[in-house]
N, C-alpha and C positions, 0 to 999 in steps of 0.2 A: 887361686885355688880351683881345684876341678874334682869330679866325680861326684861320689853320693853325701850332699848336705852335711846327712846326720851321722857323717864318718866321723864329721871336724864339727858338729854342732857349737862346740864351748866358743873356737875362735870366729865363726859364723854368728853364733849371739849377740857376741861382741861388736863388731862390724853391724850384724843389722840392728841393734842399739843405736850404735852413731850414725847411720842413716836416718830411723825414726826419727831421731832428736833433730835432725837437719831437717825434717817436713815432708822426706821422700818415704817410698812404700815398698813393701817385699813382697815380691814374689818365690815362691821356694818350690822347686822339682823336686820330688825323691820318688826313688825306686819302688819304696816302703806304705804300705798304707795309714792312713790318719790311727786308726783302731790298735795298729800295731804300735806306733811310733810313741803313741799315751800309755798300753800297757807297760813300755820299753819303762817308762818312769825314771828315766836317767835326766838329771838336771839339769846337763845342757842340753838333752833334747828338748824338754820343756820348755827351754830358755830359748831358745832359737823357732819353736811354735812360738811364743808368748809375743815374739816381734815379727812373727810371719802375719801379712794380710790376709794373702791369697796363697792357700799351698795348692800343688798337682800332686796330684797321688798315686800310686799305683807303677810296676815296670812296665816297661815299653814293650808291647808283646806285635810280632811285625806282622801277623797271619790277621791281625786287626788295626792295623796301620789305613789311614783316611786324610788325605789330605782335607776332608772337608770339617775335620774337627777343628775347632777355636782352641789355641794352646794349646792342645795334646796333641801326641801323635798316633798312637794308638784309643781306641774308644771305650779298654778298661780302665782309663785314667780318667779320674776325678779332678773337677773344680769347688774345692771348697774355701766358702770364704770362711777366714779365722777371727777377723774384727769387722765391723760394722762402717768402714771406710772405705767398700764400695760393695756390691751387689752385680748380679747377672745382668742386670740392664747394662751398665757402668760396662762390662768389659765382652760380654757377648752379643752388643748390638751390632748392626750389621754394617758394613765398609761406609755407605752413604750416609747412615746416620752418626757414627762415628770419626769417620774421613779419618785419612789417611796421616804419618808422619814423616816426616824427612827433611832430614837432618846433614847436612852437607859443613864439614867439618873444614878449619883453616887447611887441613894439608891436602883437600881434596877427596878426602871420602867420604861415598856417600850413605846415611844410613836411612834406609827406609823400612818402617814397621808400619802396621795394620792392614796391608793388603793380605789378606788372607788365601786368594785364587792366586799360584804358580800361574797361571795361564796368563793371565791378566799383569800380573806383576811384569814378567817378562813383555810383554805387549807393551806395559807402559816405558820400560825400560828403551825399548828400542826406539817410541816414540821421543824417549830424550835423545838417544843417540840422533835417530835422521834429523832433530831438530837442531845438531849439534850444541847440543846442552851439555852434556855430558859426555865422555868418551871413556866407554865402558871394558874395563882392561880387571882388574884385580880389585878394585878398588871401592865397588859396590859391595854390603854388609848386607844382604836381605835377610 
């Protein structure tokens, strides 16, 4: 499934249901702000809030686009937390105190999250390649 969430909320529900019950957590992007998306008072939207942790909020507007934002990409997007299972410590602490993930896959690819700096990501990247750790072709998921 792709685009805006709360197109397909009902079968998104659904799915992030049987995530929760599995012990994992949602994160939810939409275009839409929180204020709007509760007026909406539609059931699956609610339904698909009710099992969101963490929503983003707001559209992606590019004339305020910042690489240095945490999860947004533009800086009218919101972070708000929807349940009590994690806070701004939890997900906007900083690279070192968080440290990095990655995740290198049976078929060979690699996925690495929490570096936040492009600049650095790449630098670390070619530090796998000269170390021939890696050989970096399609295969990286940053």
């Amino acid at each position: 499934m792709g685009g805006e969430p709360f197109d397909q909320s009902g079968a998104l529900a659904e799915l992030g249901a049987s995530v929760q019950n599995a012990g994992l957590s949602i994160v939810t992007y939409t275009g839409h702000t929180l204020e709007h998306l509760r007026q909406n008072a539609d059931p699956a939207c609610l339904a698909l809030l009710a099992v969101t942790d963490i929503l983003i909020d707001g559209p992606y507007v590019h004339p305020l686009k910042s690489d240095a934002l945490w999860w947004r990409g533009s800086s009218n997007q919101r972070i708000i937390f929807l349940t009590t299972r994690y806070n701004e410590k939890d997900v906007l602490s900083t690279p070192e105190e968080k440290g990095v993930n990655i995740l290198i896959r049976p078929n060979g690819i690699v996925k690495i999250s929490g570096m936040q700096n492009k600049e650095q990501l790449q630098n670390f990247i070619q530090t796998l390649e000269d170390g021939d750790v890696i050989h970096h072709e399609s295969n990286i998921l940053e």
